[in-house]
C-alpha positions in Angstrom: 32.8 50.7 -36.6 35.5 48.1 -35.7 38.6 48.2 -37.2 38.6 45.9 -40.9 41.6 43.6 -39.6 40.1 42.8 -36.4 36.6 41.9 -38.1 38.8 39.8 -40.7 40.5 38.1 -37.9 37.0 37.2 -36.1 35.7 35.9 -39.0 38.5 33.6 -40.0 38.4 32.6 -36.3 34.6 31.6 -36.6 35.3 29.8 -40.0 37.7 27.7 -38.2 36.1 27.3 -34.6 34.8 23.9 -36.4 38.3 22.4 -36.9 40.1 23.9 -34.2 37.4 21.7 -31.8 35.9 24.9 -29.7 32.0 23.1 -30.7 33.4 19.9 -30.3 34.4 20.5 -26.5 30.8 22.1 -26.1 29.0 19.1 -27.4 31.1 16.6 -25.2 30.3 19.1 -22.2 26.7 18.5 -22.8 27.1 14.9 -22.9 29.2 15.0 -19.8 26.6 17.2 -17.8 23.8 14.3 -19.8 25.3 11.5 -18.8 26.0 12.8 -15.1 22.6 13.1 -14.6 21.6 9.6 -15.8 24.3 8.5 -13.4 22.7 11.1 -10.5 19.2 9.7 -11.8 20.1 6.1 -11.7 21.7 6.1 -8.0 18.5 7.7 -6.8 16.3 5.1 -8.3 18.4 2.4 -6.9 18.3 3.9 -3.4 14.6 4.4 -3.7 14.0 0.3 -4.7 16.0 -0.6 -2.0 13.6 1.6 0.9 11.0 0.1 -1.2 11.8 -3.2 -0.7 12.6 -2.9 3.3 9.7 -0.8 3.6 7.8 -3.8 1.6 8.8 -6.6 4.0 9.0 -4.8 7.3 5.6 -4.6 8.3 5.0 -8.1 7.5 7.6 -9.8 9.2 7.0 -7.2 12.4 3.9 -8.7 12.4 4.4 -12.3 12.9 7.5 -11.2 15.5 5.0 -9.4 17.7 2.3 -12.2 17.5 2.7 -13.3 20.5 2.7 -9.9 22.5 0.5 -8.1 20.6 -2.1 -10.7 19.0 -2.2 -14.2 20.7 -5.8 -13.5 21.4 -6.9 -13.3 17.7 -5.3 -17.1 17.6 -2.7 -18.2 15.1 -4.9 -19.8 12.6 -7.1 -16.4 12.9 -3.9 -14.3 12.5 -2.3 -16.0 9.5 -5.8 -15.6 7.1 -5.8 -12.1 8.3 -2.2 -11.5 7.3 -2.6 -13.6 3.9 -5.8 -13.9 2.2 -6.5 -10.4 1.5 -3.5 -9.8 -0.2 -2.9 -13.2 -1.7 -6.5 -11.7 -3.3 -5.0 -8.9 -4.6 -2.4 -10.2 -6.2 -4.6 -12.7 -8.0 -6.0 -9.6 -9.4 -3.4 -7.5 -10.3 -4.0 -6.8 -13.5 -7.6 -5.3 -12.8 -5.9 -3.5 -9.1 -3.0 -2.3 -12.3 -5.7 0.3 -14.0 -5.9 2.0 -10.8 -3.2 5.2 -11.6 0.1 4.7 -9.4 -0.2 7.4 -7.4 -3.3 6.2 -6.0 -2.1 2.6 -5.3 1.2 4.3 -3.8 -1.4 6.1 -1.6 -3.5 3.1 -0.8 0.1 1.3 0.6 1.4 4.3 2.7 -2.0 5.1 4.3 -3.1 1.5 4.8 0.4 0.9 6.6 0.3 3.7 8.8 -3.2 2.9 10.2 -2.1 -0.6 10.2 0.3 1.1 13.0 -1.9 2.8 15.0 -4.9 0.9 14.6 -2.2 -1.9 16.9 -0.5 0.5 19.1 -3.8 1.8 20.3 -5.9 -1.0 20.3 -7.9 -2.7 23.0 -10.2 -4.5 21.7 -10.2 -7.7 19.4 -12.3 -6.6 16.7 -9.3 -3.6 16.2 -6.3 -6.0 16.3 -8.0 -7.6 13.4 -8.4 -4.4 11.4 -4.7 -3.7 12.1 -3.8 -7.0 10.5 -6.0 -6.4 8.0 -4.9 -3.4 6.7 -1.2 -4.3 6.8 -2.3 -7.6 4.4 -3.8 -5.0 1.7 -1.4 -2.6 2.0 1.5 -5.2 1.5 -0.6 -6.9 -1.4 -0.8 -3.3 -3.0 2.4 -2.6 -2.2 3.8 -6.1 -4.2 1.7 -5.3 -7.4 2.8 -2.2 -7.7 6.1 -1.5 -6.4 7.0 -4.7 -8.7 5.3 -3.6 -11.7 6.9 0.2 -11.7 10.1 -1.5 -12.0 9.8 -2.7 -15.1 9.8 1.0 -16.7 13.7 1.6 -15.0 16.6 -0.1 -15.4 17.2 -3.9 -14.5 19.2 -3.1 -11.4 16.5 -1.7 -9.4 15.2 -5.3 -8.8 18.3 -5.9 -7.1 18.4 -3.3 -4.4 14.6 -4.1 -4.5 15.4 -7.5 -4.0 18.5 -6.5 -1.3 15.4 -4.1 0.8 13.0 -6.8 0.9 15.8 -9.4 2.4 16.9 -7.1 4.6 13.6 -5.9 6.3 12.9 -9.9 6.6 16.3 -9.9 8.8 16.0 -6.9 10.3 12.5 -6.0 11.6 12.1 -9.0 13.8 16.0 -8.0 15.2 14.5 -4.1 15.7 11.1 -5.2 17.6 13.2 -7.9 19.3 15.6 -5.8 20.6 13.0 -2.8 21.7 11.2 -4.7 23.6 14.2 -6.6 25.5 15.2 -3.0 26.4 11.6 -1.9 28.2 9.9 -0.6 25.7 6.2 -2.2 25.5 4.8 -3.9 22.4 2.2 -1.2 21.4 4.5 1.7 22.2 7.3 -0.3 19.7 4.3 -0.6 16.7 3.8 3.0 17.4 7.8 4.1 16.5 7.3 2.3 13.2 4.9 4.5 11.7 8.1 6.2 10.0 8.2 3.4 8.0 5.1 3.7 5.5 6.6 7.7 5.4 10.1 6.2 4.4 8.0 4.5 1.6 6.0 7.7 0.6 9.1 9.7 0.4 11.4 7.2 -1.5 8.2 6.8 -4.3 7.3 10.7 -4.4 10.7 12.5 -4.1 13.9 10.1 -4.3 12.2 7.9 -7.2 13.2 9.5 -10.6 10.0 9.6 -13.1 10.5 6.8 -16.0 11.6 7.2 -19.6 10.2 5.3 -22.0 12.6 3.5 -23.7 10.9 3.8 -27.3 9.7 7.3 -27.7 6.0 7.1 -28.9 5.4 3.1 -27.9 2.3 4.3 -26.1 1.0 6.6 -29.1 1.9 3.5 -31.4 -0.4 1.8 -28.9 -3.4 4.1 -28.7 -3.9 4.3 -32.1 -3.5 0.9 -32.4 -6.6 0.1 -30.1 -8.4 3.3 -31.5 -8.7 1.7 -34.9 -10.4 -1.7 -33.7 -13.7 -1.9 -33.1 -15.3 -2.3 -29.8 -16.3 -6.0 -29.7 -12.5 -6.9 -31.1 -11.0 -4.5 -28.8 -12.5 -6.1 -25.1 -11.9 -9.4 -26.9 -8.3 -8.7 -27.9 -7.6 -7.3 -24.5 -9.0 -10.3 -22.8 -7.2 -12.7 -25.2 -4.1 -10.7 -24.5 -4.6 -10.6 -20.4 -4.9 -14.6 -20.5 -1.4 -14.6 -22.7 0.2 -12.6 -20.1 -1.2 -14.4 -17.2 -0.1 -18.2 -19.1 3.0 -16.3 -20.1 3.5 -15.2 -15.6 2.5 -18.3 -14.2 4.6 -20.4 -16.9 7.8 -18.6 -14.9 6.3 -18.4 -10.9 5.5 -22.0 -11.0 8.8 -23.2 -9.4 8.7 -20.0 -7.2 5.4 -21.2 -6.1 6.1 -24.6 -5.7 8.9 -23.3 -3.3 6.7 -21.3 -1.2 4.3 -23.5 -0.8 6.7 -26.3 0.7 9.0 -23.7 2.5 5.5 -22.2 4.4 4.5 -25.8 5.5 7.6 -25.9 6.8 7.4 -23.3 9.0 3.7 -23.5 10.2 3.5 -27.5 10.4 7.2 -28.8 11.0 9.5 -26.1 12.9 7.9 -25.8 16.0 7.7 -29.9 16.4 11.8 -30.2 15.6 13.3 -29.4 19.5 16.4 -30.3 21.6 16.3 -30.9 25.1 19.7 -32.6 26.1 22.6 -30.7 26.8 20.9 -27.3 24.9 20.9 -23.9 26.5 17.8 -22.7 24.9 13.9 -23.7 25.5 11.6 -25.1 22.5 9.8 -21.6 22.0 13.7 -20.0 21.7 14.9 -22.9 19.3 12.1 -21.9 17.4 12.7 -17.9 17.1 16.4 -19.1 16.6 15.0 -21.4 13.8 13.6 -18.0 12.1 15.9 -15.7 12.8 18.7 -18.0 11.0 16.6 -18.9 7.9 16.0 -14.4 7.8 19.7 -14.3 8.0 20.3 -16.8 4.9 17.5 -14.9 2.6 18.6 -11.0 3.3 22.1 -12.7 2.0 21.0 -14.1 -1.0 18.8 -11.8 -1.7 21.2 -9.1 -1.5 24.3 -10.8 -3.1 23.1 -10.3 -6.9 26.2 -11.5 -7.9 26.4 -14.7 -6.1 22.9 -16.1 -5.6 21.3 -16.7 -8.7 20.4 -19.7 -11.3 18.6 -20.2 -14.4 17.5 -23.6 -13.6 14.3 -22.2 -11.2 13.4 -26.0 -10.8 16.7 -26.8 -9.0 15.9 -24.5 -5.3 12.9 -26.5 -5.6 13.8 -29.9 -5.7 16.6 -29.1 -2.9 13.3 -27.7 -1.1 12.0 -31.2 -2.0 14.8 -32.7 -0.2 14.4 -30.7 3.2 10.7 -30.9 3.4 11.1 -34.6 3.4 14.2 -34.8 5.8 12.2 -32.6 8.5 9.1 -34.3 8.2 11.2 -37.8 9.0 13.0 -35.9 12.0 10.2 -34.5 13.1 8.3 -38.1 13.7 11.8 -39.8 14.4 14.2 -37.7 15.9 17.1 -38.5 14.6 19.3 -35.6 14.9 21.6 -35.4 17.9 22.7 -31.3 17.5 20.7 -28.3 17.0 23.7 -27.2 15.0 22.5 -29.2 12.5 18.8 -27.6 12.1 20.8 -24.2 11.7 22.8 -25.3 9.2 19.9 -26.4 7.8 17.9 -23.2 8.4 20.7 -21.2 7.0 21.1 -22.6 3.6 17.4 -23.4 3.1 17.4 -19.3 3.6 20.4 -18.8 1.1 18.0 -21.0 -1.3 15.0 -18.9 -1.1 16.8 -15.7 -1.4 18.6 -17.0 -4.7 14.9 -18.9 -5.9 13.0 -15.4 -5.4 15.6 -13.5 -7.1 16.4 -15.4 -9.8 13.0 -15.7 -10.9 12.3 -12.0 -10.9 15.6 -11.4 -13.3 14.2 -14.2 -15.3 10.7 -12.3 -15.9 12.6 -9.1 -16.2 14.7 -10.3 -19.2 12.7 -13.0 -21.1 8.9 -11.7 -21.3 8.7 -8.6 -23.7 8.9 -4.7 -23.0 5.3 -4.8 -23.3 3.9 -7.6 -21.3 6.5 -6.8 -18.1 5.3 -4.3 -16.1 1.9 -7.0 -15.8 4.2 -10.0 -15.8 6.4 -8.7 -12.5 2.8 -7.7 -11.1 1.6 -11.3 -10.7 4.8 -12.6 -9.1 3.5 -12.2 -5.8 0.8 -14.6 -6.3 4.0 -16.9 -5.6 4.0 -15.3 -1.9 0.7 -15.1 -0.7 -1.4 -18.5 -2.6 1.2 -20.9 -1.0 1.0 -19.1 2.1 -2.8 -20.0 2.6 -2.5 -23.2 1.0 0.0 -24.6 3.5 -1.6 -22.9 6.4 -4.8 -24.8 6.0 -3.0 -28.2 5.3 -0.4 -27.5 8.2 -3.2 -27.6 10.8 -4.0 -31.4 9.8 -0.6 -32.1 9.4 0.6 -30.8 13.0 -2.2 -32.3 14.6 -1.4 -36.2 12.7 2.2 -35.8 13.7 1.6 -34.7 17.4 -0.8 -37.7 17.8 1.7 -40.1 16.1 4.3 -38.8 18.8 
């Protein structure tokens, strides 16, 4: 047995543990260690986005860089519907493509990227450079949908190294392909190195990527049961009535976004490659043009990636700037006014700090204006902005090219 003063003296020393602050330290250990891995959790998450993002992009803008090299005998017209329609499908129907589970779309997008890869690198046939193309399109309209909508379940700054990965990849993939190929390497045996990329993506979603937490315990219960207690009939047609809310409720915010795109891809496909210099410029037509693209990639992975910098509430504003140029290269391209290339880059190079700020801002603005609820399919129809316009201008650039070279 222990002595009675020592037992006396261990009880009075538990009696007091409360105000002498031993339980206290313990409880702000735990909320050290807690808070540390939120910290730990968050960094991850933000690091995943942003190899989402490049990943995202990467593929895409490979693409149009190896065009010439790779697909000039699909044709351009050819070649832009392959590398737009089907995913400007998908993301038209993102809310049905949303019911598939995550894991699967995840799946669809690495899978449908790496045999975009090989499908290129070994091709030789025409019929195979298509089905490349084709699967990068539905793998980077999956890819939009759903790497878009999973952010809305984590914190509000994973859109920004989203946002900062998808700028970048715009900049840096043609520079990567670009510079391969000026060393030696060929074209197919360049697409072939890139299959790392749709790995990167797996590995960021499956193992960097922290799993969500719900930020009101028991929302989705409150939900089920909800729906369980309506009838059938008034449970399609309350779904329905609430899909057509969220899609008034999506487009109501992507409509300047769109607008954007749609006068920004004209640009590109009808305008750019009529705008050249030929007196006292070092470069050929074809390289003004890459020069052209390369600058306005430069301008977007800035904007994109300066959060703090490039952004506006007034969505309409990038657009009428957008306006402004659309109508200034459209003059210089039938009059040709402008005595300096200099000028086009400048041009180039804040119409790319525009876009950056435009797409940005108008993701921030669906993040933290439509509700908790309606977000997740909210963010998913935000690429409709990308790909619709993208079609839209293509077929009206081809009349539009064609009236300008004859008026020349």
């Amino acid at each position: 047995m222990g002595h009675p003063a020592a037992e006396q003296d261990s009880e009075r020393a538990a009696a007091l543990a409360p105000l002498t602050g031993q339980p206290i330290k313990e409880e702000q250990g735990c909320l050290a260690r807690f808070t540390n891995s939120k910290a730990v959790n968050k960094g991850r998450n933000l690091i995943s986005y942003w190899i989402l993002g490049f990943g995202n992009n990467f593929t895409y803008w490979v693409l149009i860089t190896a065009a010439v090299d790779i697909l000039a005998r699909t044709g351009a017209q050819a070649l832009l519907v392959a590398e737009t329609l089907p995913a400007a499908s998908i993301s038209i129907s993102a809310l049905f493509f949303l019911k598939l589970p995550v894991n699967v779309r995840v799946f669809l997008v690495v899978s449908l990227c790496l045999t975009s890869y090989l499908a290129l690198a070994f091709s030789a046939h025409v019929w195979l450079d298509f089905a490349g193309v084709l699967c990068a399109s539905v793998s980077r309209g999956f890819s939009d949908i759903t790497f878009l909508s999973y952010a809305g379940q984590y914190e509000r700054d994973v859109l920004s190294t989203w946002s900062s990965g998808t700028g970048a990849a715009t900049f840096v993939g043609p520079l990567i392909y670009s510079a391969m190929v000026s060393a030696g390497f060929s074209p197919r045996r360049v697409l072939l190195t890139m299959v790392t990329v749709p790995i990167m993506m797996g590995l960021s979603f499956w193992v960097i990527l922290g799993r969500p937490q719900p930020s009101e315990p028991g929302l989705q219960m409150k939900q089920l049961q909800a729906r369980s207690m309506q009838p059938v009939e008034d449970s399609i047609k309350t779904r329905m009535l609430q899909r057509l809310r969220i899609m008034q409720t999506a487009f109501k915010l992507i409509l300047p976004l769109c607008v954007f795109y749609l006068e920004m891809y004209f640009i590109g496909s009808g305008l750019l490659e009529l705008i050249y210099f030929t007196g006292g410029v070092w470069l050929t037509p074809s390289q003004q043009y890459s020069w052209y693209i390369t600058i306005h990639c430069f301008g977007v992975m800035v904007a994109r990636s300066g959060h703090k910098w490039f952004h506006t509430d007034k969505l309409w504003l990038p657009v009428i700037y957008q306006s402004m140029v659309l109508v200034f290269l459209l003059s210089e391209a039938h009059f040709r006014f402008l005595p300096s290339v200099w000028i086009m880059f400048g041009i180039l190079l804040i119409q790319g700090l525009v876009e950056g700020t435009e797409f940005k801002s108008t993701m921030f603005k669906i993040y933290n204006e439509v509700d908790e609820a309606d977000r997740e399919e909210c963010l998913a129809m935000m690429p409709v902005a990308f790909f619709f316009p993208a079609v839209m201008s293509g077929l009206a650039a081809i009349p539009a090219h064609t009236a300008l070279c004859r008026l020349r």
